[in-house]
N, C-alpha and C positions, 0 to 999 in steps of 0.2 A: 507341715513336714520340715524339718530340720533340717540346714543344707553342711550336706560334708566335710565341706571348709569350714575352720573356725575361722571369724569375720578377722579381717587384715587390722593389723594395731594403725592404731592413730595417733597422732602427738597433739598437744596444745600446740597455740600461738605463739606461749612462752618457749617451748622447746624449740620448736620451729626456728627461732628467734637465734636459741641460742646453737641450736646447730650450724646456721647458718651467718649467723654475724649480722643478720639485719637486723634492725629496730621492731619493736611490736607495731608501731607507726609506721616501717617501713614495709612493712608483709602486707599491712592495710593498706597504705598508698598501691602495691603492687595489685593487689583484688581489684581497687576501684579502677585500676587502669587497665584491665582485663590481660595482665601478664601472665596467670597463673594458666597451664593447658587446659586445667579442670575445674568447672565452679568450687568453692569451697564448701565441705560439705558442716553440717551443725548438728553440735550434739544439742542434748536436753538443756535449756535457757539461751539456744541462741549461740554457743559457743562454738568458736572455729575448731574443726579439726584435718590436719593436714596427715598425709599418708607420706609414705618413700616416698615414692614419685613425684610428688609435690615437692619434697625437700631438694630432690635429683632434680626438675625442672625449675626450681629457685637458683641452685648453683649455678646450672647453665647462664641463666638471665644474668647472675652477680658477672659472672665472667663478661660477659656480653659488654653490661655495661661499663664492668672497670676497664674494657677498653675501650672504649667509646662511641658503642653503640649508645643511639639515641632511645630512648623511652617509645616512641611512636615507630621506631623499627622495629624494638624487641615487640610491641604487641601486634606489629603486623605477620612477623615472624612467628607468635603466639597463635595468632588468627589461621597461619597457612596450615601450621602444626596441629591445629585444632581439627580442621577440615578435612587432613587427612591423605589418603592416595590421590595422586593423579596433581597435587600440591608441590610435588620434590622439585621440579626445572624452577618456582620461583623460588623454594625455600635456595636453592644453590646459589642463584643468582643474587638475592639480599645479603647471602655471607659472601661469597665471590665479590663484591662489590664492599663490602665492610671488610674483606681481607685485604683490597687492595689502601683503605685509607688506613688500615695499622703501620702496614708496610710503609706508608707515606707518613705515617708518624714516627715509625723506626727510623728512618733517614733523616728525619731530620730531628730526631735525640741523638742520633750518632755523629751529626756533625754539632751539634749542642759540645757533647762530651768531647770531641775534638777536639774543642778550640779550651773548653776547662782544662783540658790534659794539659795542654799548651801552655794556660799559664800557668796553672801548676807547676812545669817544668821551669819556667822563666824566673818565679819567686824562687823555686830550688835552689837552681844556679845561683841565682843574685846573692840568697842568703850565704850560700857553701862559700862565694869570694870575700863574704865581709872579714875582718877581723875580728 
C-alpha cells in the first residue's frame, strides 16, 4: 500500500555543501564525528542524502562552532539532542555554560577594540598636526 505522503525531497552532499558553506569533506568529517541528529540516510550506490532538517541542524552546529564551541561539545550536545525528552536541564546547561564563554570572549574583543580605537585616534591627531 502506498503511503499518503509523497516521500520528503532529499538533497545531495553537493547541495548540502552548498547550502550550507561547508566543504563536501566537511559534512564528512561532521558524520564521522557523530554531529549530525540523524544517521545519514543512502540512496542507490551508497550516496548521501540529507533532508531540511539535516541542513536546519548543520546551521545550528556551523553557529555553534563559529563561536567557539568545541567539536566534542557540539556532539555531546548532538548526543543529548538525539536522546531526546527528559535531556533539556543538560542540553541548557552545555549552552548556559558556552553562553557564558562567548560573553567572556565579547569582553575581551571589546577591550581589544578599545585600545584600536585608541590608537586610531592617536595616529588621527598626530597626522591632522603635521604640516
Amino acid at each position: 500500500m502506498e503511503s499518503p505522503h509523497p516521500p520528503a525531497a532529499t538533497l545531495s552532499i553537493g547541495q548540502v555543501a552548498t547550502r550550507t558553506g561547508l566543504s563536501v569533506h566537511a559534512l564528512r568529517f561532521y558524520e564521522r564525528e557523530g554531529i549530525l541528529a540523524e544517521p545519514v540516510r543512502r540512496a542507490g550506490g551508497g550516496r548521501r542524502r540529507y533532508t531540511e532538517g539535516d541542513v536546519e541542524w548543520l546551521n545550528l552546529c556551523i553557529v555553534l562552532r563559529a563561536s567557539g564551541m568545541p567539536i566534542p561539545e557540539i556532539r555531546r550536545y548532538t548526543e543529548l539532542a538525539r536522546t531526546g525528552a527528559g535531556t533539556e536541564p543538560d542540553r541548557l546547561a552545555l549552552l548556559r555554560a558556552h553562553e557564558q564563554r562567548v560573553l567572556g570572549r565579547l569582553a575581551e574583543l571589546q577591550r581589544s577594540l578599545d585600545i584600536v580605537r585608541y590608537k586610531v585616534a592617536v595616529y588621527e591627531d598626530y597626522l591632522k598636526q603635521r604640516p
